[in-house]
N, C-alpha and C positions, 0 to 999 in steps of 0.2 A: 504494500500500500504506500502511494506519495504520501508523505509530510509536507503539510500546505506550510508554502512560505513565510515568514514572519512578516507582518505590517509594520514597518518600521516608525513610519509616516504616522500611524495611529498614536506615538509616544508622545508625539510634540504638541502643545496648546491645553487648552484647556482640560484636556483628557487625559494629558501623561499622567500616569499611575505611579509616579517617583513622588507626585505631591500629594498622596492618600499613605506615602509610607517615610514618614521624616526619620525612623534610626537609618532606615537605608542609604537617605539622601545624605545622612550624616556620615557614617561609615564610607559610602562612597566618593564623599569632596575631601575625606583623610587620606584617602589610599592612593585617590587621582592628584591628591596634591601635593604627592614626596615622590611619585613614582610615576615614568610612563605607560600610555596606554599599555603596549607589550607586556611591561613588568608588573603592571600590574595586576592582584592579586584576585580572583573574583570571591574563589573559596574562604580568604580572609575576609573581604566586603562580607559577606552572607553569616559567617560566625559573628563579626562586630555585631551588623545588623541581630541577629537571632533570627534569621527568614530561610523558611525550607528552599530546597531547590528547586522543588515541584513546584512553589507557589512563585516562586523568581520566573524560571523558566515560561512557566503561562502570561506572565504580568510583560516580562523584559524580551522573552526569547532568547540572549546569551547576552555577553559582556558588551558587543556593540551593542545590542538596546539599551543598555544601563549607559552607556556610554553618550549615547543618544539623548535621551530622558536627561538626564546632566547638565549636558553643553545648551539642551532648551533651557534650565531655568537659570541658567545664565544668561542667557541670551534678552530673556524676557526680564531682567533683571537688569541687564545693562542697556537696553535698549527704553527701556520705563525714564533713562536718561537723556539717551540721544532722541527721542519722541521729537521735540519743540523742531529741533535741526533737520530732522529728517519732514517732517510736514513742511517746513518753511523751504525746503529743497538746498544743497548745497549749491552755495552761488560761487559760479567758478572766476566771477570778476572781482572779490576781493579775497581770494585765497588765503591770506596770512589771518588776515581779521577772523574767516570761519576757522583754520585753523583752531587760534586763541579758543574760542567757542569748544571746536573738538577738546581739546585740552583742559578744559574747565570742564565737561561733562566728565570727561575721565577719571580727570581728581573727584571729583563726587561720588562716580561708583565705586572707585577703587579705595574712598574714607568709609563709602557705607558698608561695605566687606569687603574686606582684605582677602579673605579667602579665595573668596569666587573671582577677584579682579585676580588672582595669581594662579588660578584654574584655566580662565579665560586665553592668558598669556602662557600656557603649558603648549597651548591648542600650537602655537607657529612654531615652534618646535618637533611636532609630529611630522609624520612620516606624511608625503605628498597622496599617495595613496589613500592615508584616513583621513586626510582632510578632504579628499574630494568625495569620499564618501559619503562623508557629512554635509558635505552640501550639496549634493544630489537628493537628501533628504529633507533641508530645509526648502533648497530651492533658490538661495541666496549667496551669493559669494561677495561678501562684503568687499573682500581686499580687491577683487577687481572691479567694481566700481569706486572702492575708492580709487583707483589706479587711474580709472577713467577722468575721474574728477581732476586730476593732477596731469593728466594729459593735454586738458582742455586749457588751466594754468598756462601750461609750456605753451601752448598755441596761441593764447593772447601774453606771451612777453613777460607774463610777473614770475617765469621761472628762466633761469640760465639753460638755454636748449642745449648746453655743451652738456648738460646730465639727463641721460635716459630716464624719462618718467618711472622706469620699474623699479631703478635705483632712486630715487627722491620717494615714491613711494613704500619701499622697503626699511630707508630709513626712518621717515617717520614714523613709519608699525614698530620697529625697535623703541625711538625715542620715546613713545606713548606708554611702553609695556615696560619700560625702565625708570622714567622720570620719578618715580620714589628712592630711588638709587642714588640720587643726586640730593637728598636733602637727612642729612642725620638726624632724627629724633626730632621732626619739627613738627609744629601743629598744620592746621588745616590752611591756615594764610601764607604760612612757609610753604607747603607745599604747592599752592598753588600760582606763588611769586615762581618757583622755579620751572611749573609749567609752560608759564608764561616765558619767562627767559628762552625757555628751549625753543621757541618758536622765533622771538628775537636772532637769537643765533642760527636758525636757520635761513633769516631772512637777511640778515646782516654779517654773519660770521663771527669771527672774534678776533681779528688782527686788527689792532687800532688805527685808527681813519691817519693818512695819511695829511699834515700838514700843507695848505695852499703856501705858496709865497707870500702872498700879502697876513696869512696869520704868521709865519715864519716871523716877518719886517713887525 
């Protein structure tokens, strides 16, 4: 007899069964957030949890549903953020300004859990393969439209065309998933002066402006 395939798709939105079962969700964002996909452990998830496997496997279908089921209430968590930005459309005629903006939603979800903003940032680390699995299931590839949005930058001028849009947008996916990095033990204004800066430097650099002759004289 076939074994019908798992609905993967059925995990995500309002229905995902990861938010009827919160030790799993808990168990699960420990295990995902020391360890990769691969190494990660499902048997240890399920003992943290206390949940049979019978009742896993019906709910999740294997570690990619759990896996799945995850990355949505992140998703829908960090995006409860970017909402305002994303209805108002990314405007590609003042780039550095929405930047600013990106950067400032960032620091917000990444003060309002740490956890899941360092979950979130596990994801561009994985393996090309599980991310595009992942978004065959959402349906969405964020980083290539953000790619797109910074293409369209470079086309009108407020980007240096001497750098491939894939590299500008690569690094900003770093800068974004780090900019905690850059501020030791500071509060919520520190952190988000130094968001801010990051965005400066990328618009500006950091090698000090070169003196005219007349400020020279």
């Amino acid at each position: 007899m076939r074994i019908r395939e798992f609905n993967y798709r059925a995990l995500v939105g309002e229905a995902n069964p990861l938010l009827r079962y919160p030790e799993l969700k808990e168990a699960a964002i420990a295990e995902f957030a020391l360890k990769s996909y691969e190494d990660a452990s499902l048997n240890d998830i399920l003992k943290q949890a206390g949940m049979s496997k019978g009742s896993f496997y019906h709910h999740f279908g294997d570690k990619f549903g759990l896996y799945v089921a995850l990355m949505d209430v992140i998703a829908q968590k960090k995006l409860s953020y970017f909402y305002p930005l994303m209805e108002e459309g990314l405007d590609s005629s003042d780039f550095f300004g929405v930047l600013k903006q990106v950067m400032r939603a960032t620091t917000e979800f990444m003060l309002a859990d740490e956890r899941l903003h360092h979950l979130s940032n596990r994801l561009l680390a994985e393996s090309e393969e599980l991310r595009s699995r992942l978004y065959s299931i959402f349906g969405v590839d964020y980083y290539q439209s953000f790619k797109a949005w910074v293409h369209q930058a470079v086309q009108q001028g407020q980007i240096d065309s001497r750098y491939p849009p894939e590299f500008v947008a690569g690094l900003v996916e770093i800068l974004l998933a780090n900019v905690h990095k850059l501020v030791a033990a500071a509060g919520p204004e520190g952190l988000l002066q130094a968001a801010l800066q990051v965005v400066d430097v990328i618009q500006f650099g950091i090698s000090r402006p070169r003196r005219t002759t007349e400020e020279e004289r």
